[in-house]
N, C-alpha and C positions, 0 to 999 in steps of 0.2 A: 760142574760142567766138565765133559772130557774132553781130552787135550787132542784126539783123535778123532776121527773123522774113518769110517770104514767103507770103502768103495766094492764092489762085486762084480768082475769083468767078465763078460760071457763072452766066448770064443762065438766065431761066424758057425762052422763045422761041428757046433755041441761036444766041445772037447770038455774040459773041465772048468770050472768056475776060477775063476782067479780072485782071491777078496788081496785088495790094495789098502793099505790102512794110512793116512794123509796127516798131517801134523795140522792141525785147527788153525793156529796164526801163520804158518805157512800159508797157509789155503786163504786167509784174509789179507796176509801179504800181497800174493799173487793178484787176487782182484785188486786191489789198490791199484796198485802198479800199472795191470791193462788200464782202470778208469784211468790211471794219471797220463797215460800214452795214448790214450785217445785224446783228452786232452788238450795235452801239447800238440797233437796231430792238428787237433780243429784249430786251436789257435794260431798254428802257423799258417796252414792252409789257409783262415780268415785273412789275416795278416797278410801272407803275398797277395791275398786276391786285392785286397785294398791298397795296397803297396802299386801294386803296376796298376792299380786305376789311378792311383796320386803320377805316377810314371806319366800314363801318359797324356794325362791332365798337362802338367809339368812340361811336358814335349810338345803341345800343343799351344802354349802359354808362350815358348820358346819361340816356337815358329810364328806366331803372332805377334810378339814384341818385334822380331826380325823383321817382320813384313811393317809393322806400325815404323820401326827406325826407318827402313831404307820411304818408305812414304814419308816422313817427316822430313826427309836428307833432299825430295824431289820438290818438297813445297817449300821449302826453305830456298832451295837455288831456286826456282818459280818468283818467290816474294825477291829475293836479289836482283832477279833479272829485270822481275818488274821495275821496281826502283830505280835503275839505270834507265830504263826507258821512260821512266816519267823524268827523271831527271835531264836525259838527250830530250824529248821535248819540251821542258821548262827553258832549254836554251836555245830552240829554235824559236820559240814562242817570243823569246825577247829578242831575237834578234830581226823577227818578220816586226814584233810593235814597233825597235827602232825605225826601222824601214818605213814603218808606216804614218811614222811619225803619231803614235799613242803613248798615252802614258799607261804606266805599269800599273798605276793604283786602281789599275779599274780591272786588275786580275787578281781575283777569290778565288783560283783554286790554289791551295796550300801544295807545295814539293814537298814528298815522303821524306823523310832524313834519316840516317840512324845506320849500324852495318846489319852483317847478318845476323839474324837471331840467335840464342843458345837453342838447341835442339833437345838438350838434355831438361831444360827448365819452362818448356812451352806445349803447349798441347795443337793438334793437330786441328783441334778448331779456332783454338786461335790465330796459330797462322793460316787458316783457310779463311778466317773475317780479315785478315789485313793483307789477303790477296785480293780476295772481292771490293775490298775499303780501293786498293790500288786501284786497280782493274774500272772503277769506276771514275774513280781521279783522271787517269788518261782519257777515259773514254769523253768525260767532258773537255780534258786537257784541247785534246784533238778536235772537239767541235770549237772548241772555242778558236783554236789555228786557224781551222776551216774559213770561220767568220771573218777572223782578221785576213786570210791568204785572200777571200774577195773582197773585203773591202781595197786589198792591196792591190789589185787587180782593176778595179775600178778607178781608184785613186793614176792607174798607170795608164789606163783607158782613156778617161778623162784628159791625163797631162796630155797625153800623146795627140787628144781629138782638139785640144784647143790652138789657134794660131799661134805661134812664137815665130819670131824675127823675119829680115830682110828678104820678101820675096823673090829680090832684085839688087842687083848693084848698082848704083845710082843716087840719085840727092833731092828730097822735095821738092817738086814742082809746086805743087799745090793741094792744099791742107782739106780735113773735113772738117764741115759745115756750109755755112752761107760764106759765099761769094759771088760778085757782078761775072756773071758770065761773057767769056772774050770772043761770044758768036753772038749775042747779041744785046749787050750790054744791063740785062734787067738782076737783079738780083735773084739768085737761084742754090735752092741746096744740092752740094755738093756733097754726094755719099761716099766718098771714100778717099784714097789719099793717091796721089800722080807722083809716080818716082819719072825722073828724066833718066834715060840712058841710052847708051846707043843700039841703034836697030841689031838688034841678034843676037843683045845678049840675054841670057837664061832666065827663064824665069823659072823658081821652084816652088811647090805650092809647102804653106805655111805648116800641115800639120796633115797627121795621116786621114785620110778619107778614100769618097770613093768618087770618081768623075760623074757630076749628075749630069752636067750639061755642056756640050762642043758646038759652037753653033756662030754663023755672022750675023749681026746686027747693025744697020743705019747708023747705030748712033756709035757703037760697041767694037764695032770691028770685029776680027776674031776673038772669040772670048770663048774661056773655060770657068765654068761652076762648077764647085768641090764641094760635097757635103759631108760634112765630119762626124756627126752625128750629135748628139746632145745638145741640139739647135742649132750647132755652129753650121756655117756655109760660108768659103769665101768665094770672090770673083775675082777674074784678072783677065782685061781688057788691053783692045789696042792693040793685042798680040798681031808680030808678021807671022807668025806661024805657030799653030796648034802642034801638038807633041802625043796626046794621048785620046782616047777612045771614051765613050758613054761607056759606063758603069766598071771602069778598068780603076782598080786599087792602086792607089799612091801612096807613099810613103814620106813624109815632111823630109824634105831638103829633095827630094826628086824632081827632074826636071819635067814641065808640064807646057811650057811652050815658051816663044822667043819674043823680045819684047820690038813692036813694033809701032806705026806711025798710022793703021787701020779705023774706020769709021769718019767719027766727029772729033778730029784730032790735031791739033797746031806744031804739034813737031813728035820724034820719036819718045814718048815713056810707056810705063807701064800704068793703068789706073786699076788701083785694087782696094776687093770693099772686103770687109768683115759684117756678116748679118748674122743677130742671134735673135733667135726663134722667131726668122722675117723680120726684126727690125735693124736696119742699118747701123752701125754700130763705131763711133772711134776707131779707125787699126792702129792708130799709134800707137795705144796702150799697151798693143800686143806687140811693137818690134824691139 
């Protein structure tokens, strides 16, 4: 085979032929060489194009880990926060039962414990279930207050609506129940309890209520009924003078009227009943 290779160049302007004579493994060299540079060309050009898709794969992976951190760093304080507020109402919650005079053991909801999570070692669903686990712990935490703040409430309502102590300054005249009556000797029940004292001094009603009734009576004299509510109602008779109005709000130790010598009376006291739910009732129990 020859080692040459002869080429024939024809000028544009039909000048003269030119024969080019080409060395063979040259000539195979040469192609080599272009295939191997084309080659190289596509591979790199392959290469970068998949290189800056890994790029911005990679950049996008960045900005999403950044955005996943600073969200785990908000839910993380979020679960902290919570914590603290379950934990300021676990200590109000005991401090309304003391008040309320309850006991503890009748509170199931569990206080969170523990500090802030590792953010590096927790996944974002997990702390989104032990915001929600929290989230819900308070929200019963708080009903459960709710319940105890009225029964607290009640329980104050109550103290406040029952009679307690000395309508009057003065000293038992005369007791409840039976006794011979000193008008006209027969045995008769006596509803309530007679303090003796002198004409004008105070009388204050036993517990807050509201004035049901201002009114004289034959037997009664001036007389004020209090209705406190929750059945109670007291009375306070004999009075020389009334102090307040039908349906005007009192307040236990407030003055309600003066105690006087009015009706069916043998000298200056006060006579005062306690009636619960209409039936006459002991007051001594309550001074």
């Amino acid at each position: 085979m020859a080692r040459y290779l002869k080429f024939i160049v024809i000028p544009e302007q039909g000048g003269r032929l030119k024969p080019v004579r080409v060395n063979r493994a040259f000539l195979g060299l040469l192609f080599c060489s272009m295939f191997l540079g084309i080659g190289l060309l596509t591979f790199f050009a392959w290469n970068y194009y998949f290189h800056q898709i890994d790029y911005q794969e990679l950049q996008r992976l960045r900005v999403e880990s950044s955005d996943q951190r600073q969200e785990l760093q908000r839910l993380v304080h979020d679960l902290e926060r919570l914590q603290q507020d379950l934990g300021t109402l676990a200590m109000t919650d005991a401090r309304i039962r003391q008040l309320a005079n309850l006991d503890d053991s009748g509170n199931l909801i569990p206080v969170a414990m523990g500090g802030q999570p590792d953010a590096e070692n927790v996944s974002l669903s997990e702390i989104q279930q032990q915001i929600n686990a929290l989230q819900i712990d308070i929200e019963l935490r708080r009903q459960a207050q709710q319940n105890v703040r009225n029964l607290l409430n009640d329980q104050i309502s109550i103290s406040r609506s029952t009679p307690k102590g000395w309508p009057t300054r003065g000293w038992l005249s005369s007791y409840f129940g039976k006794r011979k009556s000193p008008f006209s000797g027969r045995t008769v029940m006596h509803e309530g309890l007679d303090i003796a004292a002198n004409t004008g001094t105070p009388v204050v009603v036993a517990a807050d209520g509201i004035v049901a009734r201002v009114e004289y009576s034959p037997t009664y004299g001036n007389t004020v009924v209090v209705d406190h509510g929750y059945g109670y109602r007291t009375l306070y008779a004999h009075n020389s003078r009334n102090l307040v109005k039908v349906g005007q709000r009192v307040k236990r130790g407030e003055r309600i009227a003066q105690v006087g010598n009015t009706g069916v009376s043998t000298g200056s006291h006060l006579h005062y009943e306690v009636h619960l739910n209409g039936v006459p009732i002991n007051p001594r129990s309550f001074l």
